[in-house]
C-alpha positions as CSV (number, residue, x, y, z in Angstrom):
1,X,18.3,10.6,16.9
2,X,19.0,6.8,17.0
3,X,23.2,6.3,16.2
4,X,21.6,4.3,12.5
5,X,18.9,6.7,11.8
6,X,20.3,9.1,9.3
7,X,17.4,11.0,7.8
8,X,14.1,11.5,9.9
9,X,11.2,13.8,9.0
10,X,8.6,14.6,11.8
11,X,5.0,15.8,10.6
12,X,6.8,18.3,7.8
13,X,4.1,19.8,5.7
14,X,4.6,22.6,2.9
15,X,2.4,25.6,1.7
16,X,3.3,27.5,-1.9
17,X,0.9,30.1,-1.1
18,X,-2.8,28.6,-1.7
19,X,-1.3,24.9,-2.4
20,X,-0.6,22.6,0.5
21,X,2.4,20.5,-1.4
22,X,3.0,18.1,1.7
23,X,1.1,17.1,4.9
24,X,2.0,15.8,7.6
25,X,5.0,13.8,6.5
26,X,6.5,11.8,8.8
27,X,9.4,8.9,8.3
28,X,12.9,7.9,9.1
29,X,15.9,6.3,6.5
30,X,18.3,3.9,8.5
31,X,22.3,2.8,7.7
32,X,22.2,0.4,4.5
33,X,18.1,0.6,4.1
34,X,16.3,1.8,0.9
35,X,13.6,3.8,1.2
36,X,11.5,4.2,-1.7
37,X,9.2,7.0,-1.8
38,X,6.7,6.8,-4.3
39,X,3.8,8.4,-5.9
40,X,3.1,10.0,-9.4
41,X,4.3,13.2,-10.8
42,X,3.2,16.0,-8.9
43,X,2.3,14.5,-5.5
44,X,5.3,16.1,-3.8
45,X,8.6,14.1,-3.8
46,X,11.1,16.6,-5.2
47,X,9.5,19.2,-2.9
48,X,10.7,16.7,-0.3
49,X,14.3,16.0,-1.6
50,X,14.5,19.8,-1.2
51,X,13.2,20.3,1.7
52,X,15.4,17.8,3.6
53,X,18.7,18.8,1.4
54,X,18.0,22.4,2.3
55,X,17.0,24.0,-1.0
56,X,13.3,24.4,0.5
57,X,12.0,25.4,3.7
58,X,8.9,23.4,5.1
59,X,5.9,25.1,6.7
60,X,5.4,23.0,9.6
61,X,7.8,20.4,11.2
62,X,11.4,19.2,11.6
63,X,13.6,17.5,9.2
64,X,16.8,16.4,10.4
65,X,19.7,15.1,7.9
66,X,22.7,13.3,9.3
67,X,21.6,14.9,12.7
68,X,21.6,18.5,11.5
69,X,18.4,20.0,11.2
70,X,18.0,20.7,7.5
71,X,16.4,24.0,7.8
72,X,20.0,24.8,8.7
73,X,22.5,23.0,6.5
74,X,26.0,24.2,5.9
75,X,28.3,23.3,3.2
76,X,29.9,20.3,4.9
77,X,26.7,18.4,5.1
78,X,27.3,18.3,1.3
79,X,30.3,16.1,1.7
80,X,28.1,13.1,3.1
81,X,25.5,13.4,1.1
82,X,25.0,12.5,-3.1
83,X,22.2,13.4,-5.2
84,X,20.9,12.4,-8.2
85,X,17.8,14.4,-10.3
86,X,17.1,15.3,-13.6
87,X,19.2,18.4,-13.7
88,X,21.6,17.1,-12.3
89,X,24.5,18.9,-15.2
90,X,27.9,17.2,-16.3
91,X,30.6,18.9,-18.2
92,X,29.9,17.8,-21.9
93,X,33.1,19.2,-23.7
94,X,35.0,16.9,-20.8
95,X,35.5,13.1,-20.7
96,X,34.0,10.6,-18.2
97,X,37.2,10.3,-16.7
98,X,38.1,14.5,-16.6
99,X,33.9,15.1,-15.0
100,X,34.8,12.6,-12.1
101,X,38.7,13.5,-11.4
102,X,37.3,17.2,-10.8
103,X,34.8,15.9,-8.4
104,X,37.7,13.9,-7.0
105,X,39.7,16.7,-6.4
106,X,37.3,18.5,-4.6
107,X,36.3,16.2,-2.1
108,X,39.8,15.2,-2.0
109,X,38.9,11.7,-3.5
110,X,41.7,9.4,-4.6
111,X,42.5,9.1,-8.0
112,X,41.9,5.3,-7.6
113,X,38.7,5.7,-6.7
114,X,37.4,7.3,-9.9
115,X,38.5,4.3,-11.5
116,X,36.7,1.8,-9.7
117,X,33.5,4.1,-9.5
118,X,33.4,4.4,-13.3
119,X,34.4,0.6,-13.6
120,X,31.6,-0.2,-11.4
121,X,29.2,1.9,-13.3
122,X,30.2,0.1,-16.8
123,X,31.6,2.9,-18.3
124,X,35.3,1.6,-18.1
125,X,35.4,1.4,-22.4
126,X,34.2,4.8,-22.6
127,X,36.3,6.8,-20.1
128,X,38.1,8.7,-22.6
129,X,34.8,9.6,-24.3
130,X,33.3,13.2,-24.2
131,X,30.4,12.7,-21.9
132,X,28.3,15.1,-24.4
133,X,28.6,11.8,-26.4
134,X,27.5,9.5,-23.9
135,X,24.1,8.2,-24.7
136,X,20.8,8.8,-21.9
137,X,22.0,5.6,-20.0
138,X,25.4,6.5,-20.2
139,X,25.0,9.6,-19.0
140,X,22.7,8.5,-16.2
141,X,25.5,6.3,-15.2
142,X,28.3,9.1,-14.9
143,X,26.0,10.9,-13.2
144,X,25.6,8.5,-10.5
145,X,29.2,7.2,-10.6
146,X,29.8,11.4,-9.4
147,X,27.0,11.2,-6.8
148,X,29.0,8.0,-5.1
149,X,32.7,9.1,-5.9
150,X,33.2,10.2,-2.2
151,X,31.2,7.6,-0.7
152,X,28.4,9.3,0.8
153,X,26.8,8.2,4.1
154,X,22.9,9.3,2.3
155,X,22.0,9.1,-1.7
156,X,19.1,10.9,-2.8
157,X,17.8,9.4,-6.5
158,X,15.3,11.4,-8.1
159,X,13.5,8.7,-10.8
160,X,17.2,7.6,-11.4
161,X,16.2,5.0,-14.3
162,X,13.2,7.1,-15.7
163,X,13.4,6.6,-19.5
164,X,16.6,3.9,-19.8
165,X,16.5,0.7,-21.6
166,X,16.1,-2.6,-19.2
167,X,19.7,-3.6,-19.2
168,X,20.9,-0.3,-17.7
169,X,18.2,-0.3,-15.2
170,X,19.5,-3.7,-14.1
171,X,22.9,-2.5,-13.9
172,X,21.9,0.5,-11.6
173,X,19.6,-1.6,-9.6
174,X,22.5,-4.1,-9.3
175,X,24.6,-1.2,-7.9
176,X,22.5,0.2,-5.8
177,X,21.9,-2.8,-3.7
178,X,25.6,-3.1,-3.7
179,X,25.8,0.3,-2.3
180,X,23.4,-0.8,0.5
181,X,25.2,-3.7,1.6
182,X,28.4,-1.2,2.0
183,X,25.9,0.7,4.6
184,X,24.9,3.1,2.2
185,X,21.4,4.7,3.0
186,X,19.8,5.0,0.1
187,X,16.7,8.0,-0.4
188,X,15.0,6.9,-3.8
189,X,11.8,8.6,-5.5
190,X,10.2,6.7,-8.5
191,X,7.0,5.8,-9.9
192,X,7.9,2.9,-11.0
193,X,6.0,0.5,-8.6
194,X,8.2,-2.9,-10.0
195,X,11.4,-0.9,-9.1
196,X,10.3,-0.1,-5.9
197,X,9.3,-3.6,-4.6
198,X,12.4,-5.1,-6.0
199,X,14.9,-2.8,-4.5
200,X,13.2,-1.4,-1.2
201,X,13.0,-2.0,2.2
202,X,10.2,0.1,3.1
203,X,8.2,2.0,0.8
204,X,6.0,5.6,1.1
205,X,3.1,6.0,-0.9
206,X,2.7,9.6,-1.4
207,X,-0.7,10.7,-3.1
208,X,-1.3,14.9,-2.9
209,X,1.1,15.3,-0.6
210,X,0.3,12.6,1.9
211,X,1.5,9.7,2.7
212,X,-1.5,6.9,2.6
213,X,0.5,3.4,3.4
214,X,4.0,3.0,4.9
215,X,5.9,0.2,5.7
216,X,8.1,-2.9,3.5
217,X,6.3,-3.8,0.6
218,X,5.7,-7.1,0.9
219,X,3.8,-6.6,3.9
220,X,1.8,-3.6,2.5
221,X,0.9,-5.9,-0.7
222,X,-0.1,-8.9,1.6
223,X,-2.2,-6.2,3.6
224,X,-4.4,-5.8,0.8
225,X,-4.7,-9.1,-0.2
226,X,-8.2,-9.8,1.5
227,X,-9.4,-12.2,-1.1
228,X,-7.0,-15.2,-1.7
229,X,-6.6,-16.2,-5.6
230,X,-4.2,-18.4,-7.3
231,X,-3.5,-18.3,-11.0
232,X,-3.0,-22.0,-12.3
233,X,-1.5,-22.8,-16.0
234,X,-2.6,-26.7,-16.9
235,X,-0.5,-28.6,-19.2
236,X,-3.2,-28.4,-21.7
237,X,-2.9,-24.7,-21.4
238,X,-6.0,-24.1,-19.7
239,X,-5.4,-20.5,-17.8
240,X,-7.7,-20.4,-14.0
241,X,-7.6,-17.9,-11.9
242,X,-9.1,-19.6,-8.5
243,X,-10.3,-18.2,-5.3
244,X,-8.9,-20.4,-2.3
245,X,-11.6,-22.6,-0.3
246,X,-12.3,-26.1,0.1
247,X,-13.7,-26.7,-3.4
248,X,-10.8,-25.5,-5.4
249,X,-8.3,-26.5,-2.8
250,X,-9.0,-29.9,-3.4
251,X,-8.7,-29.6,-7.3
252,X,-5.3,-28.2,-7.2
253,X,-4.4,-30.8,-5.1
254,X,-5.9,-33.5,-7.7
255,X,-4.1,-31.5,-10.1
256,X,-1.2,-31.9,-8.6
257,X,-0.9,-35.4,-8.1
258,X,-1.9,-36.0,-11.7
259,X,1.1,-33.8,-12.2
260,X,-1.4,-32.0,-14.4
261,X,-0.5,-28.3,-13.3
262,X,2.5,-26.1,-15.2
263,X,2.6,-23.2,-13.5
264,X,1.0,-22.2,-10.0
265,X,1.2,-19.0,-8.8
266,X,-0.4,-16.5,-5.5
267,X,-2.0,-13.5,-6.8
268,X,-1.5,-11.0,-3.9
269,X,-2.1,-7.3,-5.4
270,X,1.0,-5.1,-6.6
271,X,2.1,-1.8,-5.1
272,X,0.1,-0.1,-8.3
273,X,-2.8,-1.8,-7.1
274,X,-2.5,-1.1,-3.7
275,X,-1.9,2.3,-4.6
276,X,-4.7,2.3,-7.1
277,X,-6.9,0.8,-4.4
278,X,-6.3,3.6,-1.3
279,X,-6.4,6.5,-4.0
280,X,-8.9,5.8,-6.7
281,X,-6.3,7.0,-8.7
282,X,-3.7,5.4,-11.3
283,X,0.0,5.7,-10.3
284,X,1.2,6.8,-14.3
285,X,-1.1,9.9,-14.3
């Protein structure tokens, strides 16, 4: 495996007796790169996580974490790696700061570094709180201010802002990309399409178990984008939506020397559409 390649899966599939979970799944997560993998309930990416983390054994294929095939993980893989999921449990009688200074003595963190995590995560002003009560966001927070206290070289984020208001979401995009840029590689599952273009560098759309388009977003958006259209906002509010050829080319360009036009934008499809397009399907199903 490459020296920067830190997670690679090679054609892993999964049966649960009848049910073929995953097929053929094949990918690899680099040193500071997000990978987004993303697909609606039910089409497989927990069953993933697991797989590669060692909580599942796959059918078919080879999953190799940090080098070490994951069908064979030992405890000290654990020490390199954080997760965050739903059930991922915190101690609610204890305070932010008494949840993370455990964690810190385990992994033999310094005390200083539970500061700056929980400083980092915006939960200085409540450190003294019980986390049982923290509200959702806060919690979410803590959760991932544990999952980063000992600096792991691989995050795994299970819908991480599934259900939080728009200003925590920020902040825990905000830190995640932060995160990257300290080399952190960075394992998220969503269904939140928006989330996923903003903070990925390559993207997995995973529909029954398969993986029908793979690569940076922008380029899969732009792949899709057979049929050129621009949305145009005049100044006397008129709202076009305009395929490109000659004809309309030449009135934006009248437009625009009249200084007529507010707003001009492309109108390239989303990841939903894209998804919506290969699948038939919607994403929030």
């Amino acid at each position: 495996m490459e020296q920067n390649v830190l997670l690679s899966l090679s054609h892993i599939s999964k049966r649960f007796k009848t049910e073929l979970a995953l097929k053929d799944i094949s990918m690899t997560l680099s040193k500071g790169e997000i990978l987004g993998f993303l697909g609606p309930s039910g089409s497989g990416k927990t069953t993933t996580i697991k797989i590669i983390t060692g909580q599942l054994r796959q059918t078919t294929g080879e999953a190799k974490l940090l080098g070490t095939d994951s069908a064979n993980i030992d405890a000290s893989i654990y020490e390199k790696i954080g997760v965050v999921s739903d059930n991922s449990g915190i101690y609610e009688k204890m305070t932010v700061w008494q949840n993370l200074y455990l964690f810190a003595r385990i992994w033999k963190v310094p005390r200083g570094r539970v500061e700056q995590v929980i400083s980092q995560v915006g939960l200085a002003e409540h450190i003294k709180k019980p986390a049982g009560k923290l509200s959702k966001g806060q919690t979410q927070r803590l959760v991932l201010a544990r999952a980063v206290l000992h600096k792991p070289r691989v995050l795994f984020l299970d819908e991480p802002t599934s259900g939080l208001d728009p200003s925590t979401a920020v902040a825990i995009h905000r830190m995640l990309l932060d995160l990257k840029e300290e080399g952190m590689a960075i394992f998220l599952t969503t269904h939140n399409m928006e989330e996923a273009a903003k903070l990925c560098d390559k993207v997995a759309l995973l529909h029954e178990g398969e993986i029908v388009e793979f690569g940076p977003p922008q380029e899969i958006c732009l792949k899709y984008n057979q049929i050129k259209k621009y949305h145009v906002l005049l100044n006397s509010d008129k709202d076009l939506v305009l395929e490109q050829n000659s004809e309309n080319i030449g009135r934006i360009a009248r437009w625009m020397e009249n200084d007529q036009i507010a707003c001009i934008h492309s109108c390239e499809p989303t990841l939903e559409t894209v998804f919506l397009e290969v699948t038939g399907k919607d994403l929030n199903i």
